[in-house]
C-alpha positions in Angstrom: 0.0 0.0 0.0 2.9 2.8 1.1 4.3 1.6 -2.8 1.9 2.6 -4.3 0.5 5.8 -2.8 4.5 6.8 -2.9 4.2 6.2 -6.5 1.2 8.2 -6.9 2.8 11.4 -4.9 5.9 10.6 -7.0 3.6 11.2 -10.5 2.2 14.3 -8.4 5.5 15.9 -8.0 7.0 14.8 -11.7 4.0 16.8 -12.6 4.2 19.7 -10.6 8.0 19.7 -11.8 6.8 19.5 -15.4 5.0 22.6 -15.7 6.7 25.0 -12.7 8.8 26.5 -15.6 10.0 29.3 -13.1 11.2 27.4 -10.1 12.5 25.0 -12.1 14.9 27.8 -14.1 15.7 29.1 -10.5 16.5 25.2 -9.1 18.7 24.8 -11.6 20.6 28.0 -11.1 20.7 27.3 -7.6 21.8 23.6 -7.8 25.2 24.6 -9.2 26.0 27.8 -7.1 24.4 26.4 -3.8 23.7 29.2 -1.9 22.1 27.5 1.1 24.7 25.2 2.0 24.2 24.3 5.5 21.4 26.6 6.2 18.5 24.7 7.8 15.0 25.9 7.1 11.6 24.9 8.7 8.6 24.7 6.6 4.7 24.8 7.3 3.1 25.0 4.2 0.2 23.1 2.5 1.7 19.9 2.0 1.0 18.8 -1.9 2.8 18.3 -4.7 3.7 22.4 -5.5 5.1 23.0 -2.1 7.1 19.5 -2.4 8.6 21.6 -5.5 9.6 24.7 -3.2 10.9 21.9 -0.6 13.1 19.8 -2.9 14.3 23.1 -4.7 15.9 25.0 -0.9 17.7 21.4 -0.8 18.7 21.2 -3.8 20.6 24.8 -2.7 22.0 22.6 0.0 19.8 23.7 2.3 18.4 21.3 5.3 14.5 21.1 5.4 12.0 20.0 7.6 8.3 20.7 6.8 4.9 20.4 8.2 1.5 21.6 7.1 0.2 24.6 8.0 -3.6 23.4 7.7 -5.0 19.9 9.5 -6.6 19.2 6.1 -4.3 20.4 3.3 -2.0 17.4 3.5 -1.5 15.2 -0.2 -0.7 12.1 1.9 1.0 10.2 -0.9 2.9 13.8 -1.8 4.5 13.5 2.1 5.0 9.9 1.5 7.1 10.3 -1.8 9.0 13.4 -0.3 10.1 10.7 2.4 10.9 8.0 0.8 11.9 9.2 -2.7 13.5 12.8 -1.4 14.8 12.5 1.9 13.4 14.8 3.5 12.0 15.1 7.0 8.3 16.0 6.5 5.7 15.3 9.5 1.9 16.2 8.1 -0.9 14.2 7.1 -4.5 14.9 6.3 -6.9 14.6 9.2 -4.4 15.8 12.0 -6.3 16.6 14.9 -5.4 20.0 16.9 -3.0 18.4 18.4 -1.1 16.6 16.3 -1.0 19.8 14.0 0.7 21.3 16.9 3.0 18.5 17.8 4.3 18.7 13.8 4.9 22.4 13.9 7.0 22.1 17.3 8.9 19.0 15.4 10.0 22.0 12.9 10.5 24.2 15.9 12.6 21.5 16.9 15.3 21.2 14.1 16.0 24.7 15.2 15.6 26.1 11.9 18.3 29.4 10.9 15.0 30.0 8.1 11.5 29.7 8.5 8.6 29.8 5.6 5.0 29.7 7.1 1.5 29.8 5.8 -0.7 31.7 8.1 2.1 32.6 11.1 1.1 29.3 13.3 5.0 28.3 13.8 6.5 32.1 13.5 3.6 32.5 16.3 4.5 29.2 18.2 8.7 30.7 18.3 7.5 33.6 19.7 5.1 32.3 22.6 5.6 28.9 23.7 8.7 28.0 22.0 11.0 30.7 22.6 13.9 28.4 23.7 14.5 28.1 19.6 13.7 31.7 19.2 17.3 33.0 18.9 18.5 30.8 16.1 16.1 32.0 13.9 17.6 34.8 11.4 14.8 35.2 9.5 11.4 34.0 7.8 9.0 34.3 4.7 5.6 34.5 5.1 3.4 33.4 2.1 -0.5 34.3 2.7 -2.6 37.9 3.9 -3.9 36.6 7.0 -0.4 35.5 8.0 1.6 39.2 7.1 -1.6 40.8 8.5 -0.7 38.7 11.7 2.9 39.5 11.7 2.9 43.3 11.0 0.5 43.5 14.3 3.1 41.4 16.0 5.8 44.5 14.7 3.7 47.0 15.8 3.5 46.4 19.0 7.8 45.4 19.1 6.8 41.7 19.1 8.2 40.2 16.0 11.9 39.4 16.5 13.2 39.3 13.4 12.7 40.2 9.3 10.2 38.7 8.0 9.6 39.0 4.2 5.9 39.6 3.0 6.0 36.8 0.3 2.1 37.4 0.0 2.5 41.0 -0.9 4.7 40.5 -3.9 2.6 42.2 -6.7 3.1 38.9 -8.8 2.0 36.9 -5.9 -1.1 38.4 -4.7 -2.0 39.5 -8.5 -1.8 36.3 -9.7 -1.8 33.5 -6.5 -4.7 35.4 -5.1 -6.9 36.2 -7.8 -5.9 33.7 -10.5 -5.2 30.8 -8.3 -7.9 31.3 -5.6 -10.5 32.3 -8.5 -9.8 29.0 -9.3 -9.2 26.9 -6.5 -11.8 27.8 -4.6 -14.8 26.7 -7.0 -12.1 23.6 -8.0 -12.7 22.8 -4.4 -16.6 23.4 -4.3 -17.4 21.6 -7.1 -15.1 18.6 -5.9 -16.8 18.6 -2.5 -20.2 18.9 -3.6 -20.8 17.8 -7.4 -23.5 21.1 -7.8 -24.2 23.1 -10.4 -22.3 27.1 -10.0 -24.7 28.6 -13.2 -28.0 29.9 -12.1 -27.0 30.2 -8.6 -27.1 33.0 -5.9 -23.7 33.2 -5.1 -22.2 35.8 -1.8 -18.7 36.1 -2.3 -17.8 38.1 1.4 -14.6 40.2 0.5 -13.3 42.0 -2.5 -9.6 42.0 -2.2 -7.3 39.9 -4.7 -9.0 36.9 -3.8 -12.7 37.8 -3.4 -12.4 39.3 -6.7 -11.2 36.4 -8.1 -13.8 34.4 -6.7 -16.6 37.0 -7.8 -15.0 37.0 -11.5 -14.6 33.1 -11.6 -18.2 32.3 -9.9 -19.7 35.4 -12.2 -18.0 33.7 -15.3 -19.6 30.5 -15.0 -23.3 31.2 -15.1 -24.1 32.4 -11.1 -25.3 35.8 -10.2 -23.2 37.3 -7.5 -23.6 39.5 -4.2 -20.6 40.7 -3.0 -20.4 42.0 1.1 -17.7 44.6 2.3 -16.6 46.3 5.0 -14.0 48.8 3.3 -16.5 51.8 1.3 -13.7 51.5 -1.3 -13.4 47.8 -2.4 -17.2 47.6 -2.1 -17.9 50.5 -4.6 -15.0 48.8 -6.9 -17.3 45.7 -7.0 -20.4 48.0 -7.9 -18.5 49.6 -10.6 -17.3 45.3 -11.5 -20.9 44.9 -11.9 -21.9 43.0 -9.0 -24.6 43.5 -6.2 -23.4 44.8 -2.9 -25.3 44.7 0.2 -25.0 43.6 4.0 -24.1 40.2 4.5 -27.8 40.1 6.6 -29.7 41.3 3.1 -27.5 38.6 1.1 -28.0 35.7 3.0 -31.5 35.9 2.8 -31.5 34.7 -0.9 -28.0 33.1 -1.1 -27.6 29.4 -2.5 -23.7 29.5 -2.0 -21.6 31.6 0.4 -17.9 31.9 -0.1 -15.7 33.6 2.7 -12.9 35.3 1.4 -11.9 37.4 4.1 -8.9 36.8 6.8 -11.5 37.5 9.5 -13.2 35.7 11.9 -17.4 35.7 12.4 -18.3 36.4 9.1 -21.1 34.3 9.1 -22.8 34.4 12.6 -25.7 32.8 14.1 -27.6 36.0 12.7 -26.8 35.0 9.4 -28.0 31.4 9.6 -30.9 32.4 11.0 -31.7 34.1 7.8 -30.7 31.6 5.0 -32.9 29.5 3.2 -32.8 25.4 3.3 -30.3 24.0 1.4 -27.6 27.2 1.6 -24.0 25.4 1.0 -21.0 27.4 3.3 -17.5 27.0 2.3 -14.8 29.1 3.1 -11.1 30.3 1.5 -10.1 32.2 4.0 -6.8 31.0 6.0 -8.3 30.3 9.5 -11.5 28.2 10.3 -13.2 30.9 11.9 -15.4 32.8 9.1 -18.5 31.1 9.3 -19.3 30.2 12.4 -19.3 26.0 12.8 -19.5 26.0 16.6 -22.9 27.6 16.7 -23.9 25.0 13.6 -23.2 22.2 15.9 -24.7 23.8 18.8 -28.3 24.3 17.3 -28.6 22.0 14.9 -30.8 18.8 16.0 -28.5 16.4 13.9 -25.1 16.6 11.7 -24.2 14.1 9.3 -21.7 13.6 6.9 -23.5 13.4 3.4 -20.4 13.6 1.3 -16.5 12.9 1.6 -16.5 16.8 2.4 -19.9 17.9 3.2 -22.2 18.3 6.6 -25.1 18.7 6.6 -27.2 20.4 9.4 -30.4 19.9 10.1 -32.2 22.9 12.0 -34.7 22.7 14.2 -37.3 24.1 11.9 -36.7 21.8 9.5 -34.2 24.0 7.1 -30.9 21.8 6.2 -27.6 24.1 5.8 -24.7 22.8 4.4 -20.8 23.0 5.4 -17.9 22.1 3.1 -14.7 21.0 5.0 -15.3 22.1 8.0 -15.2 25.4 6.9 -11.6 25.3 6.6 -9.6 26.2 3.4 -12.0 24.2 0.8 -9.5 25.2 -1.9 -7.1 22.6 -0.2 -9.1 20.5 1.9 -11.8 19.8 -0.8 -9.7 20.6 -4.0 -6.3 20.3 -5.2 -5.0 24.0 -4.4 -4.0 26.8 -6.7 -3.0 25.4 -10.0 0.4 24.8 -10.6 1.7 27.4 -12.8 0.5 30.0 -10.4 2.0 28.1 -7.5 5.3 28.1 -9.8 5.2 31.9 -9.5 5.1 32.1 -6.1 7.6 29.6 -5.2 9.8 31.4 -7.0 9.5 34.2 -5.4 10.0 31.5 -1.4 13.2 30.6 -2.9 14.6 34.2 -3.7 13.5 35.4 -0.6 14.9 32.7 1.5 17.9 33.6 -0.6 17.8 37.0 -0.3 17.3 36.6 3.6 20.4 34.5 4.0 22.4 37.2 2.1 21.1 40.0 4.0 19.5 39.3 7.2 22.3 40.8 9.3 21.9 44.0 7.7 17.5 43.9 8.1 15.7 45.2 10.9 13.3 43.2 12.6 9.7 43.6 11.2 7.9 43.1 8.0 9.5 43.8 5.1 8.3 44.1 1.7 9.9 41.6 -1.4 12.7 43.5 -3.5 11.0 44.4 -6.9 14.3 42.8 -8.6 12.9 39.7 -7.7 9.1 40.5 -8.5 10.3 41.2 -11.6 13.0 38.5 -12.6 9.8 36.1 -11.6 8.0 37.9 -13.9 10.4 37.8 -17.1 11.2 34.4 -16.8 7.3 33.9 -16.5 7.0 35.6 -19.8 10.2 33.7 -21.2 8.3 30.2 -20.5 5.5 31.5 -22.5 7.3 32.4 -25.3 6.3 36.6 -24.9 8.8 39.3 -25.5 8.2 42.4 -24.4 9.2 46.1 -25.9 12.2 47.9 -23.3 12.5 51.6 -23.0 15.5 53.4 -24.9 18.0 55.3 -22.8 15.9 58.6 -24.2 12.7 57.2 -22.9 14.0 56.3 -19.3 15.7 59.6 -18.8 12.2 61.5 -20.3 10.5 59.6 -17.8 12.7 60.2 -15.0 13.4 63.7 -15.6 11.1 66.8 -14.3 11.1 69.3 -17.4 9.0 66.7 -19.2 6.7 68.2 -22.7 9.3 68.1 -24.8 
């Protein structure tokens, strides 16, 4: 049985590796000059076949790696097998972990006492800072790959906190352009489709949130038939999806008619026990949002008069006045816990950008202040030519003339 779901997470990560055009040009570069020799580096991040690509490129730098999951459900099992077995590296996640095992992998990282940390969602920078301070000091720096996690960190540095650099992976403009509205877009339906087998066109569809990724939600769920609400707190995002084309209202209003609702936020109690009162029999939650704390589950469980488990990924809850709502995952990250993730060439985009970062940290990080710091735009865009170079694009470059027009003040001439 371990032979053949190795072989299957081997096929995963041959195929990941075939079409990650940009990591693999950076690997390759990186194999030969090894710039992380010796440096060891702990890792939570969704464990699948993309991240395994990020993993097996930092070693392949010479670094040391040791990687858990930053999500209880994310976990490809026969991915972490195959890194094992046909990688060598120490990886400690599998899908299902209960709270406490999740915590028990990230402290196995903690462990290792990494020099280098990447994390998903600041669970292990958090853990170093609070209860594992004892490894604190060995840590030189870290990456930080998703919004709720840099939103986490900078109120760490606000308040003197965070004790060292930390680069905002998320914020690079060719990761949150194109991971976050691209790859969530995406994902997230991949994910509700996958757990549910339901039809998107025709529906109400409540997107809460219009950053990168509610938009791309909105845009993706829009596309394919459904007519969408969109809920905001932040006057400017919400008249942006007006002027999209989209319906905007209070999440109380939207609910009342909503079919789907999609949580796109990075904040907690999105969805409330005043919203559930509202929604009509047969609503179906499901959340992309880091953190399983949009939509409200605890208060589901509480009221409902029975729970059951109609599909691999699907609860149902029966009210007490007969309605039936319907919770995908848990109402954690159904992009990853239902779905396959972010497709692979936008995940090869962001990688990229983990591995320059981590490089750039080990280069500099005795010369960076502790806090959040923002990705160099050298390395947004060197991602972003050799982007364009595996698609075959060429694009025009401004003459000498041109840049010193542009730069210059007495400009009309």
């Amino acid at each position: 049985m371990d032979k053949e779901l190795s072989e299957k997470g081997l096929l995963r990560l041959q195929w990941a590796e075939a079409h990650m055009h940009v990591l693999r040009s950076i690997r390759e570069r990186m194999k030969k000059e090894r710039p992380l020799e010796g440096v060891r580096i702990g890792m939570a991040l969704h464990t699948e076949a993309k991240t395994g690509m990020l993993a097996i490129t930092l070693k392949d730098a010479g670094a040391e790696i040791r990687l858990a999951s930053c999500n209880p459900l994310s976990t490809d099992d026969s991915v972490a097998l195959a890194l094992r077995k046909n990688y060598g590296l120490e990886v400690y996640a599998k899908k299902g972990e209960t709270q406490e095992e999740y915590y028990e992998n990230l402290n196995k990282v903690i462990d290792f006492h990494p020099d280098f940390v990447i994390d998903d969602g600041a669970d292990l920078i958090v853990e170093l800072h609070s209860r594992r301070r004892d490894a604190l000091g060995n840590v030189k720096g870290a990456n930080e790959e998703t919004t709720t996690g840099v939103m986490r960190l900078r109120s760490m540095a606000e308040g003197g906190r965070l004790e060292f650099p930390v680069m905002a992976v998320n914020d690079a403009k060719m990761k949150f352009l194109f991971d976050n509205r691209y790859g969530t877009g995406q994902s997230a339906l991949d994910g509700w489709m996958t757990a549910t087998n339901l039809l998107i066109a025709g529906k109400r569809v409540v997107v809460a949130g219009y950053g990168w990724c509610g938009k791309g939600v909105a845009s993706r769920a829009k596309g394919m038939g459904a007519s969408v609400i969109v809920t905001e707190v932040d006057p400017i995002r919400a008249i942006e999806a007006k002027m999209d084309g989209f319906e905007v209202m209070p999440m109380a209003e939207a609910v009342k008619a909503a079919d789907i609702v999609f949580t796109v936020t990075g904040c907690k109690d999105i969805v409330g026990p005043e919203h559930i009162a509202l929604m009509k029999d047969g609503c179906v939650l499901g959340n992309s949002g880091h953190f399983d704390n949009e939509i409200d589950r605890r208060y589901l469980e509480e009221v409902a008069v029975s729970r059951r488990k109609v599909r691999d990924a699907v609860t149902e809850y029966l009210l007490g006045d007969g309605r039936k709502i319907y919770l995908i995952a848990e109402g954690r990250l159904m992009n990853l816990a239902a779905g396959q993730g972010h497709p692979v060439e936008i995940m090869d985009m962001s990688f990229a950008i983990q591995a320059l970062c981590t490089e750039h940290l080990v280069k500099n990080h005795t010369s960076m202040l502790n806090g959040v710091h923002p990705v160099p735009k050298e390395i947004d865009e060197m991602v972003a030519r050799l982007k364009l170079q595996s698609m075959g694009v060429s694009i025009d470059k401004l003459t000498e003339e041109q840049r010193r027009y542009l730069e210059g003040w007495e400009q009309g001439t």
